[in-house]
C-alpha positions in Angstrom: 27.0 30.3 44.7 24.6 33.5 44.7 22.5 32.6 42.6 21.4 29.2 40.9 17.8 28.1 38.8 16.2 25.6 36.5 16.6 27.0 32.4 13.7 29.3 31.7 14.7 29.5 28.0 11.1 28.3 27.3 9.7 31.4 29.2 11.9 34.1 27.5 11.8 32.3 23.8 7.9 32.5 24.2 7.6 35.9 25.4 10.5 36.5 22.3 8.0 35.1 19.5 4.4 36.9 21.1 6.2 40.2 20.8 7.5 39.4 17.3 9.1 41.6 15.2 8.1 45.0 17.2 10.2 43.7 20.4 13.4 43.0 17.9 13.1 46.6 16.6 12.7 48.6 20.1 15.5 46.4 21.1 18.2 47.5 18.4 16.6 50.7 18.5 17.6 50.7 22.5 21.4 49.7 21.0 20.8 45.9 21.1 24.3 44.0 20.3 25.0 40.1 21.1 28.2 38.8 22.5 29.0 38.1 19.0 30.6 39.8 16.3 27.7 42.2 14.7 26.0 41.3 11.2 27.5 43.2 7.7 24.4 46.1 7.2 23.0 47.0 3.9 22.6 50.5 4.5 23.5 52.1 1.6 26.1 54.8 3.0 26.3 57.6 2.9 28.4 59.3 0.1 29.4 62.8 0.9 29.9 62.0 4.1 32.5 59.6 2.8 33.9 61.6 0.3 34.7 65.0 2.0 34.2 64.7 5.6 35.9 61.1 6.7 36.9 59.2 3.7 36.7 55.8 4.5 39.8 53.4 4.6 40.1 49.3 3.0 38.7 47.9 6.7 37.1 50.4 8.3 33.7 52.6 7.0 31.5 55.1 7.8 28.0 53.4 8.2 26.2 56.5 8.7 26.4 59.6 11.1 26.4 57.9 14.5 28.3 54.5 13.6 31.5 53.2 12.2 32.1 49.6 11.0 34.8 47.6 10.6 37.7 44.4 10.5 40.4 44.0 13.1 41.8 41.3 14.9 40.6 38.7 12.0 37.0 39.7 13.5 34.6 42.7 13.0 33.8 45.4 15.3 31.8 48.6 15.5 31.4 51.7 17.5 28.2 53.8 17.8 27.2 56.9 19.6 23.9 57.8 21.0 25.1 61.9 20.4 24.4 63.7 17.1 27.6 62.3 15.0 30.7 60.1 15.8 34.1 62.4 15.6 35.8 59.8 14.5 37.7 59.3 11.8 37.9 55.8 9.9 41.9 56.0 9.3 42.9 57.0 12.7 41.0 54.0 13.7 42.3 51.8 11.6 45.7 53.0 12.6 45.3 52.5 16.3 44.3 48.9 15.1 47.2 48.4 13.3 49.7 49.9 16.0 48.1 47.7 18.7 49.0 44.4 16.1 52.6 45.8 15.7 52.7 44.7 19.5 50.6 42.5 20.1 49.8 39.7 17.4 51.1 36.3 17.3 49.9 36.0 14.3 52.2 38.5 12.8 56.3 37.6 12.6 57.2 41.4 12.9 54.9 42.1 15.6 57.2 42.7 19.3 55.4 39.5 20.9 56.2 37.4 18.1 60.0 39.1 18.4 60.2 38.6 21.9 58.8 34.5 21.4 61.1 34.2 19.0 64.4 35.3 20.4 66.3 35.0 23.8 66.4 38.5 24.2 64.7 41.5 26.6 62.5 43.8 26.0 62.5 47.3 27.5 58.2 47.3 28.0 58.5 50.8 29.4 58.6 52.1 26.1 55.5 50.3 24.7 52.2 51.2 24.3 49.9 48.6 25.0 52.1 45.7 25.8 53.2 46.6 29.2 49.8 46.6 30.3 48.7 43.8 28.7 51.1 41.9 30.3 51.0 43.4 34.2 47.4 42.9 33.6 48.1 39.4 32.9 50.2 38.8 35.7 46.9 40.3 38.2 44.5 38.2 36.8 46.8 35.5 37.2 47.2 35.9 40.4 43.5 36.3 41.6 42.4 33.3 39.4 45.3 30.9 40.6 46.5 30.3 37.6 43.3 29.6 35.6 44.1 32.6 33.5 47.5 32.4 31.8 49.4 34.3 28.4 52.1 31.4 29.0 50.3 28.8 27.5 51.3 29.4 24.1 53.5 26.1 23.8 50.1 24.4 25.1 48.2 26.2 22.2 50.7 25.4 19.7 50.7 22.0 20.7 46.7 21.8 20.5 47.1 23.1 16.8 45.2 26.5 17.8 48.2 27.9 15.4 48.5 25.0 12.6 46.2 21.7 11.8 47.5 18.4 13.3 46.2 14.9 13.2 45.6 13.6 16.4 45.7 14.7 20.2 48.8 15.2 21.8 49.8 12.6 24.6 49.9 12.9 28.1 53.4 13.1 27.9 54.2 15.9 25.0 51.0 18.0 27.5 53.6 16.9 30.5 56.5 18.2 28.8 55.2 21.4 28.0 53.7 22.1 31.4 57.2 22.4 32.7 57.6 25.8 30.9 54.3 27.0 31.6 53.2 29.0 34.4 53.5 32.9 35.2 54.8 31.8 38.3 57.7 29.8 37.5 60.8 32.2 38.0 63.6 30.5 36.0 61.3 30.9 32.5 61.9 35.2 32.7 62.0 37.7 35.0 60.3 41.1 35.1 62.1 44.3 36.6 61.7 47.8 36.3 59.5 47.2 33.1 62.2 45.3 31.5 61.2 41.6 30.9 63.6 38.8 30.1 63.6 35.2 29.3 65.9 33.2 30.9 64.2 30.1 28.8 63.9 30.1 25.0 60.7 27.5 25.3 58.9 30.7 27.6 56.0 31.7 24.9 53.3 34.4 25.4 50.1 34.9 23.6 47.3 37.3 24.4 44.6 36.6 22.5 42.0 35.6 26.0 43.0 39.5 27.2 43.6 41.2 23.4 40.1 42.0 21.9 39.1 43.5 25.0 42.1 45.8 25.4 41.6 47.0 21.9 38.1 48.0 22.6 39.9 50.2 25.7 42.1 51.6 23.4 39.4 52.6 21.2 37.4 53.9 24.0 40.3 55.9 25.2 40.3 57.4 21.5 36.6 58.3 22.0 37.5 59.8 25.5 39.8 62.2 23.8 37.5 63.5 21.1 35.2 64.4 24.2 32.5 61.4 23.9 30.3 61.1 26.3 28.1 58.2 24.8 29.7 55.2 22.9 29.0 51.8 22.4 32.4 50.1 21.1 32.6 45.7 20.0 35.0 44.0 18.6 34.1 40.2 18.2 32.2 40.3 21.3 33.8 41.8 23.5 32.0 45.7 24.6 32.7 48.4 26.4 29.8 51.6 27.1 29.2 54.7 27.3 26.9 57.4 28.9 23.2 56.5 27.1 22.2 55.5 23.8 20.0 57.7 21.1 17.1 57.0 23.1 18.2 58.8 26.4 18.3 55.0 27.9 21.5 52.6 29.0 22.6 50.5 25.9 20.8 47.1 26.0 23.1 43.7 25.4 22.1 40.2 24.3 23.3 37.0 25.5 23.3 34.3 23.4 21.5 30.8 24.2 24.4 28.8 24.6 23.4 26.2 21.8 25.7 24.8 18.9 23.5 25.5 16.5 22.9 29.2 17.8 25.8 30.6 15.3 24.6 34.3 15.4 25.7 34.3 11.9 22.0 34.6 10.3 20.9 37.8 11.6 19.3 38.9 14.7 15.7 37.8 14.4 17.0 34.4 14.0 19.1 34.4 16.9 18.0 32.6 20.0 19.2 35.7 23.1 18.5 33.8 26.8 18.4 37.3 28.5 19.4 41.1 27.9 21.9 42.7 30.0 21.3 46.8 30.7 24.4 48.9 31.3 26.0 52.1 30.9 29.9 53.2 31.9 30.8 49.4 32.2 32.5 46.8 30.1 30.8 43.0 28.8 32.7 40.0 27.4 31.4 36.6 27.3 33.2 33.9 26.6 31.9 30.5 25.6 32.7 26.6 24.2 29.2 25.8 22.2 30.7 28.0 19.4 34.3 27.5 19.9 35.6 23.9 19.4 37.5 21.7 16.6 36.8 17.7 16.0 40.1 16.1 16.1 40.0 11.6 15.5 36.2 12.3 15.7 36.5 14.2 19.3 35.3 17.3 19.9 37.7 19.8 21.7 37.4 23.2 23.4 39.5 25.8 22.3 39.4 26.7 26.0 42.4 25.3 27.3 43.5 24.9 31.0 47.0 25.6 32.0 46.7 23.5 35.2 46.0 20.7 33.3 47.1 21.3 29.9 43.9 19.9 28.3 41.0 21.5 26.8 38.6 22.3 29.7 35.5 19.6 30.3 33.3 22.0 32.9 29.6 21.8 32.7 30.1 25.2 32.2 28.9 26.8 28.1 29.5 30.3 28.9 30.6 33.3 31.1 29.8 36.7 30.6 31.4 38.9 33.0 30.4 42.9 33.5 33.9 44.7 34.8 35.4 48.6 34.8 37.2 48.2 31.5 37.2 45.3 29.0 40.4 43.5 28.9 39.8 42.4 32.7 36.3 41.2 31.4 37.8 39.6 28.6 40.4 38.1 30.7 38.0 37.0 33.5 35.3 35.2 31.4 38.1 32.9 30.2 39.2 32.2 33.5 35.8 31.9 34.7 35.5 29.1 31.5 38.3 26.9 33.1 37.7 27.4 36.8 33.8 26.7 36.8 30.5 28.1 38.5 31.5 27.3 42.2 35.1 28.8 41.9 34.4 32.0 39.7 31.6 33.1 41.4 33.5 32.7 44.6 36.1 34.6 43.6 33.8 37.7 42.8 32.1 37.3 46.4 35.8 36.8 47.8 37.2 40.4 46.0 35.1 42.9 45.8 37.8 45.1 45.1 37.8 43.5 41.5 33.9 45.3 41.0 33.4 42.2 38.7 29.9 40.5 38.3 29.6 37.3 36.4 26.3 35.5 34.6 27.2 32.1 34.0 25.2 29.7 31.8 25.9 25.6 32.3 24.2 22.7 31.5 22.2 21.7 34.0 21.8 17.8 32.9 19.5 16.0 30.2 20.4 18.9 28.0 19.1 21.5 30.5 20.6 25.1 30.4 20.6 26.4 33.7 21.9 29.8 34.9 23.8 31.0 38.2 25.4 34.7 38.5 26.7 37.0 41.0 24.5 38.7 43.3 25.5 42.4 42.3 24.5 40.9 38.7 20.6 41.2 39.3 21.4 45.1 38.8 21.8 44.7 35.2 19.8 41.5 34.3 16.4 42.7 32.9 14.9 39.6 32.5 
């Protein structure tokens, strides 16, 4: 481990309340945004903009000049830039958004992933868009993480009731039996050649929704790329990918969240508890935690983090990763493999590949309801606190 100390929430939330409201403003002013999906602003829009330049669309808006809000994913997003205006248009977004779905989504029956789990058949990837990526991607992180990261878990998820409600916990024998067909590893489930991917067993399931948001924010940073940005700030749920500097000439400033249950981030920032700011420019930040994400089941909590070695919601010490990497679906993908594999493990793993230019701030509890903190050592770069 690189790095490891006592919680010094108390420290930062003091310092937080002396510098009052002022510190909140500088701080959204410097493009502030939490690891959680953004508040709905009531900024009353602007009209003309709206109504002869870039007419807005059902789930996507103009907020002003410089930033466009949003729905996707069954989240929110937004994208900001610190230039003059945002050439973007609310309709081309929204269609990227709903071309990435139409491969993508489990939770659509049309989509080619819900085709493909579905049915015995192939699918030529070659000819996709995002899902050939998604899923090579996949198979990487995979790899490096030994398995804690894995889009083959999808009978484990159904089984959980991540898709539909059930009434108790599965047994150890239903998690057993589903663990047989689980594993990117196991060659008699599919095979992959030349792009062309086939299941050789109709129980072979794959869902993408640990790697999805943050490939979607890619895409839209790709979109941005090609209207000749050279300062954005894009989130969807969480997950963010920057840009060049904000408005203020400065890198874009990022809160983490104090990993606490009653920490929702639903109430606004200046009711939000942040246990340190991240600074960063031409990088990509995902965190991924289990103090939000859980379901009570016979009186039980349970993570929504599930582990595909085990095929039980994780029990780690650990609350949440956050993980700084080149683009965003290997940050996404790597702070929920950094949720099942632990602090030891994960931050091994960075020390171990450098190649991967990942660093990782992960927040635990420490004992006696202590938060404690341990990261990478490349992570004191961007940690301002």
């Amino acid at each position: 481990m690189e790095q490891k100390t006592p919680s010094w929430k108390n420290t930062i939330r003091k310092k937080f309340f002396l510098e009052s409201s002022f510190y909140l403003w500088m701080v959204f002013m410097l493009g502030l945004s939490s690891c959680t999906a953004p508040e709905k602003s009531n900024k009353p829009q602007n009209k003309t903009i709206q109504k002869t330049q870039v007419p807005n669309t059902k789930n996507v808006w103009l907020e002003n000049k410089t930033s466009i809000k949003g729905k996707a994913l069954g989240t929110t997003f937004v994208i900001k830039t610190g230039e003059d205006s945002l050439k973007a248009a609310p309709m081309e977004i929204e269609e990227l958004f709903e071309g990435f779905n139409a491969e993508l989504s489990t939770y659509i029956d049309a989509s080619l992933i819900s085709q493909f789990n579905a049915s015995n058949s192939s699918i030529d990837l070659n000819s996709t868009l995002y899902f050939q990526s998604c899923f090579e991607l996949s198979q990487e992180v995979y790899d490096y993480t030994e398995g804690a990261f894995d889009p083959t878990v999808y009978p484990l998820v159904s089984l959980w009731g991540f898709f539909k409600d059930i009434e108790k916990a599965p047994t150890a024998v239903e998690i057993d039996s589903v663990l047989n067909f689980v594993g990117f590893d196991n060659n008699d489930h599919y095979s992959y050649n030349d792009g062309v991917l086939t299941k050789l067993d109709p129980r072979f399931k794959l869902v993408f929704n640990a790697i999805a948001k943050g490939q979607a924010v890619d895409v839209l940073a790709d979109y941005l790329d090609g209207k000749g940005h050279q300062s954005y700030f894009i989130e969807v749920g969480g997950e963010i990918r920057v840009k060049g500097m904000n408005d203020r000439g400065t890198k874009w400033v990022i809160g983490v969240d104090e990993p606490v249950e009653v920490n929702t981030g639903n109430e606004g920032l200046s009711k939000r508890d942040l246990e340190n700011y991240i600074e960063v420019s031409d990088r990509a930040v995902a965190t991924s935690g289990n103090y939000r994400d859980f379901y009570v089941l016979d009186g039980k909590k349970y993570s929504h983090t599930l582990s595909p070695v085990t095929g039980r919601p994780v029990r780690h010490h650990i609350l949440s990763a956050t993980v700084i990497a080149d683009d965003a679906a290997t940050a996404d993908a790597y702070a929920t493999a950094f949720m099942v594999m632990g602090v030891e493990k994960s931050l091994d793993l960075i020390k171990k590949h450098p190649e991967l230019n990942l660093e990782a701030y992960l927040l635990f509890d420490g004992g006696s309801g202590r938060i404690e903190r341990a990261y990478s050592k490349g992570m004191t770069h961007y940690l301002m606190k």
